[in-house]
C-alpha positions as CSV (number, residue, x, y, z in Angstrom):
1,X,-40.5,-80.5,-84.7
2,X,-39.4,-83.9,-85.6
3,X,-42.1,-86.1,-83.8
4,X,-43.3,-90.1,-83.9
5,X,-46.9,-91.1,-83.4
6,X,-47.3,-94.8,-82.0
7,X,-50.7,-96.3,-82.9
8,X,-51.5,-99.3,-80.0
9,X,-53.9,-102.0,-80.6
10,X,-54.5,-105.1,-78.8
11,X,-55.4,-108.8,-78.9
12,X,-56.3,-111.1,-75.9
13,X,-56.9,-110.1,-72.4
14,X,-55.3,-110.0,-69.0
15,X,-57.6,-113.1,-67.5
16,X,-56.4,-116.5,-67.1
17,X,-55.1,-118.8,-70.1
18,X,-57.8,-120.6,-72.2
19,X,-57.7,-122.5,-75.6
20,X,-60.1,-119.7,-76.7
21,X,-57.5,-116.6,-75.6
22,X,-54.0,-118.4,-75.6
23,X,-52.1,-115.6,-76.6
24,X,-52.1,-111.5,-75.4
25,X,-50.9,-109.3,-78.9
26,X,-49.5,-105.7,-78.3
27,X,-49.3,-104.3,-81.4
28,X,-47.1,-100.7,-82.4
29,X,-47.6,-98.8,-85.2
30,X,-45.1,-95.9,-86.0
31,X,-45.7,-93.4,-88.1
32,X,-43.0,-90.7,-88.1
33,X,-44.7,-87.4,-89.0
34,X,-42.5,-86.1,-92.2
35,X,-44.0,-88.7,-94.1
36,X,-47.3,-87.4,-95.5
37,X,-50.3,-89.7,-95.9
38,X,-53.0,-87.2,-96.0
39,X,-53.1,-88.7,-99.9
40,X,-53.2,-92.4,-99.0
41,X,-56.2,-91.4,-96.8
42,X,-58.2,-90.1,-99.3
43,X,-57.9,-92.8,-101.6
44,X,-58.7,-95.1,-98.9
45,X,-61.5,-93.3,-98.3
46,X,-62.3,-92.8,-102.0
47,X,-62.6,-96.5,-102.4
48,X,-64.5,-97.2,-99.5
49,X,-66.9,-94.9,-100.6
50,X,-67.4,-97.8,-103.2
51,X,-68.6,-100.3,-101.0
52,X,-71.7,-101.6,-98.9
53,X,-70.9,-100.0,-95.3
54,X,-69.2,-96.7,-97.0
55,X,-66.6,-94.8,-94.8
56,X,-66.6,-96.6,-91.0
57,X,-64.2,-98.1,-88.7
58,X,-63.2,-101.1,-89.8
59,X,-62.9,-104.1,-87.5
60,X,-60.2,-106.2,-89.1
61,X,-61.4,-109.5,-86.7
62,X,-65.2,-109.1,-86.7
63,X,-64.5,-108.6,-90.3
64,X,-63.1,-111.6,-90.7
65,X,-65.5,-113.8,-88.4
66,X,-68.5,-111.7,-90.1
67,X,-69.4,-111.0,-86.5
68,X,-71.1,-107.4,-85.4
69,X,-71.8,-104.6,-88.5
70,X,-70.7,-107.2,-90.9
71,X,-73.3,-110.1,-90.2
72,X,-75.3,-109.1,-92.9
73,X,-72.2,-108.4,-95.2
74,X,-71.8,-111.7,-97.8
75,X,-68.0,-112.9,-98.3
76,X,-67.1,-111.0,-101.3
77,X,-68.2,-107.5,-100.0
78,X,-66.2,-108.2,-97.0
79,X,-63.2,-109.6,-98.7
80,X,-63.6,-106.1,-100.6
81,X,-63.5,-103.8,-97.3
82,X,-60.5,-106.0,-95.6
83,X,-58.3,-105.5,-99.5
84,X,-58.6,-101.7,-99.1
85,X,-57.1,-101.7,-95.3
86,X,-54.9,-104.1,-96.1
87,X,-53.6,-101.8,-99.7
88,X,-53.6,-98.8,-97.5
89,X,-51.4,-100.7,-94.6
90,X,-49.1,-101.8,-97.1
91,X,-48.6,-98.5,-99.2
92,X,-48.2,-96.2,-96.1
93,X,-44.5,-95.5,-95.0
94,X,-44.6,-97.4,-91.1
95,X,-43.1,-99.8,-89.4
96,X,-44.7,-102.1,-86.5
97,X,-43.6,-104.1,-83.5
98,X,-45.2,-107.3,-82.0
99,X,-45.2,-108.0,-78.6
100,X,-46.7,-111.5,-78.3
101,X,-47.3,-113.3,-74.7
102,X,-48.0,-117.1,-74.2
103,X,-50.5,-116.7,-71.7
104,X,-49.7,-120.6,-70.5
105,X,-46.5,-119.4,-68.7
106,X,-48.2,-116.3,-66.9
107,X,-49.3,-116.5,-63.3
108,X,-51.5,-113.6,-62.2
109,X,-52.3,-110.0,-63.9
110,X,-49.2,-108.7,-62.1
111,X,-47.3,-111.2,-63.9
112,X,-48.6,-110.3,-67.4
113,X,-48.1,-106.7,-66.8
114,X,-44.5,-107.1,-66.1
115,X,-43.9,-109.2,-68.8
116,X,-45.1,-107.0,-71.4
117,X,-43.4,-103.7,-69.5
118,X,-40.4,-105.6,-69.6
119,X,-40.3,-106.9,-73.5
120,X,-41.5,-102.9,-74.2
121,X,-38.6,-101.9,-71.8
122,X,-35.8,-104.2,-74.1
123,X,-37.3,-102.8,-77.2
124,X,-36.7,-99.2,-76.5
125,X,-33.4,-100.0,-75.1
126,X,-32.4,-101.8,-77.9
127,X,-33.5,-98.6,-80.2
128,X,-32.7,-95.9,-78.1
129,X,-31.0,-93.8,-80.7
130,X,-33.9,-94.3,-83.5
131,X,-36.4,-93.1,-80.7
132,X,-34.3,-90.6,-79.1
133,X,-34.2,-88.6,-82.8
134,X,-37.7,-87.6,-82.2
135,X,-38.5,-84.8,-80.2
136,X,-41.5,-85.7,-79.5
137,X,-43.5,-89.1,-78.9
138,X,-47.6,-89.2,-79.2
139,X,-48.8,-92.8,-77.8
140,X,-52.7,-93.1,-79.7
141,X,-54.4,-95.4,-77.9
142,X,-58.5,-95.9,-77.6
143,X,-58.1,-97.1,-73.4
144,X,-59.7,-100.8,-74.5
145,X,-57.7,-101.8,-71.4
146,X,-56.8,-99.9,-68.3
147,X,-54.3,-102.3,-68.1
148,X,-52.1,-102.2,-70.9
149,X,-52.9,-98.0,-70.9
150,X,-51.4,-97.9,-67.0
151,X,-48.4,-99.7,-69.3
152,X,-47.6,-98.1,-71.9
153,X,-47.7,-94.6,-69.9
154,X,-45.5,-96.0,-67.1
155,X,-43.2,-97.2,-69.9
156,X,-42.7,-94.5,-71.8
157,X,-42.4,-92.2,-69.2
158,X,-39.5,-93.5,-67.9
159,X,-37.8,-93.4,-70.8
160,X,-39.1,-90.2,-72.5
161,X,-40.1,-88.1,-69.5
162,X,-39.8,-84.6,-71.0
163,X,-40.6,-85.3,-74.8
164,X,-43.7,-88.0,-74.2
165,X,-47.4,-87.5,-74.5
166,X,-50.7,-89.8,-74.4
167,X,-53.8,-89.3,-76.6
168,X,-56.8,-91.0,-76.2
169,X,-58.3,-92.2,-79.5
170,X,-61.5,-92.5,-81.5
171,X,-60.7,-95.6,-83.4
172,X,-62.8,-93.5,-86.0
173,X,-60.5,-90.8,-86.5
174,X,-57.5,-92.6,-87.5
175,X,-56.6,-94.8,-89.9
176,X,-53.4,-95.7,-88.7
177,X,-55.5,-97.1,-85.8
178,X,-57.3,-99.1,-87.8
179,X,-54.1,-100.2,-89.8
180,X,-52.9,-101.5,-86.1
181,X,-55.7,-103.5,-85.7
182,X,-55.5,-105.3,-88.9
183,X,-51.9,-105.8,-88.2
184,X,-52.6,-107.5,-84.3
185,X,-55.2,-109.3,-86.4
186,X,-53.4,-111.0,-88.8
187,X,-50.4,-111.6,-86.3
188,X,-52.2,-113.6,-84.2
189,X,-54.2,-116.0,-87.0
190,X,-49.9,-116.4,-88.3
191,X,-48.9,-116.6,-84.8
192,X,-51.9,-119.7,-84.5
193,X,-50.7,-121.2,-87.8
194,X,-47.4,-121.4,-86.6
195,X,-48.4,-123.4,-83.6
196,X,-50.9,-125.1,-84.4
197,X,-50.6,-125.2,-88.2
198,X,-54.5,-124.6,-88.8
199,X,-56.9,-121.8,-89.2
200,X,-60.5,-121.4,-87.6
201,X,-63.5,-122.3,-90.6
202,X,-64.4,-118.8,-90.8
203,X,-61.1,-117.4,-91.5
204,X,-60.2,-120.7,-93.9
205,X,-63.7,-119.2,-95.5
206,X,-62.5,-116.0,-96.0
207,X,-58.8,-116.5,-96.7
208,X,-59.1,-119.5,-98.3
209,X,-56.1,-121.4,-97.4
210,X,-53.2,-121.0,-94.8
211,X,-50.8,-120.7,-98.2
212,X,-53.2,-118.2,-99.6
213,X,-53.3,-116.3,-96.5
214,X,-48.6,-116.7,-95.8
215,X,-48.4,-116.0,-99.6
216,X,-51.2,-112.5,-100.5
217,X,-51.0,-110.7,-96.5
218,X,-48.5,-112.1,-94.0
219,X,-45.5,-112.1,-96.6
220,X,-46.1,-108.6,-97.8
221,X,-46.9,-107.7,-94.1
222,X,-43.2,-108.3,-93.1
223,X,-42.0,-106.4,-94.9
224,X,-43.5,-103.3,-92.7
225,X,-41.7,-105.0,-89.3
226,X,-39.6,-102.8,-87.2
């Protein structure tokens, strides 16, 4: 059976706009099943092995910030963690979608939900016949937000009824999950650059440099874009 697994992460919230949460970031990571990774696994694992925290569930943002199991992490060993996601994201055969909202021109909840059903709406449509190839469709998703879960179920229901199925995730037991939250990471620091040509001092501290971080991650990053 020829099937498609969609790894969902999020950015942002479904509150009102602030200069602190500007933007909500759906990210989709698919992963069609015929191509093995059970090999890129074990190596990422291999290599994690090699540093402080071991094997865990890496958090690409608090990563980044040094926020939460990484407070106590210095710069280097951190920098170290985020490389080996970031090879393994870029070695693995996937693509990913974006779906980016300004929260500025969103009125109420309601409003946000519709827009994001409705950009997810266009995008199948506009790939019907790559999606359609699949007999079957796995959403992974860990339920961070009723919200954009009530979504993506309505969604793709409607559009895969009889070949469609939801999973609820440990963020733990996937790395593809993980590799979607890097990926909604680093989208919304380019997404931020691109607006407002600046990073934040923790992620200048970590990357460097906006050119560092266009040039090493978000270059080779789009070259995994649906």
């Amino acid at each position: 059976m020829k099937e498609l697994s969609i790894f969902i992460d999020e950015s942002g919230d479904f509150g009102n706009y602030c200069e602190n949460s500007p933007y909500y970031i759906v990210t989709l990571v698919f992963h069609n099943q015929e191509n093995k990774i059970v090999e890129d696994i074990n190596k990422l694992n291999t290599a994690l092995d090699e540093c402080s925290l071991g094997q865990h569930t890496i958090h690409s943002g608090p990563l980044i910030r040094r926020e939460k199991n990484y407070i106590n992490i210095d710069i280097k060993e951190r920098f170290k963690i985020f490389n080996k996601l970031f090879h393994f994201t870029r070695n693995v055969n996937i693509k990913y979608k974006n779906i980016i909202i300004n929260k500025k021109s969103i009125l109420s909840q309601l409003d946000m939900s519709n827009q994001i059903s409705k950009n997810l709406s266009i995008f199948i449509k506009e790939n019907f016949k790559y999606f359609s190839s699949y007999e079957k469709i796995i959403i992974y998703y860990d339920n961070g937000q009723f919200q954009l879960a009530n979504i993506l179920v309505a969604v793709f229901s409607s559009w895969f009824a009889d070949n469609f199925e939801y999973k609820v995730v440990c963020p733990n037991d996937y790395k593809l999950f993980q590799t979607a939250d890097l990926i909604c990471t680093l989208s919304l620091i380019e997404h931020k650059i691109n607006y407002n040509n600046c990073l934040t001092k923790s992620e200048n501290m970590f990357f460097g440099s906006s050119s560092n971080l266009k040039r090493n991650y978000l270059k080779q990053l789009k070259k995994k874009k649906f």
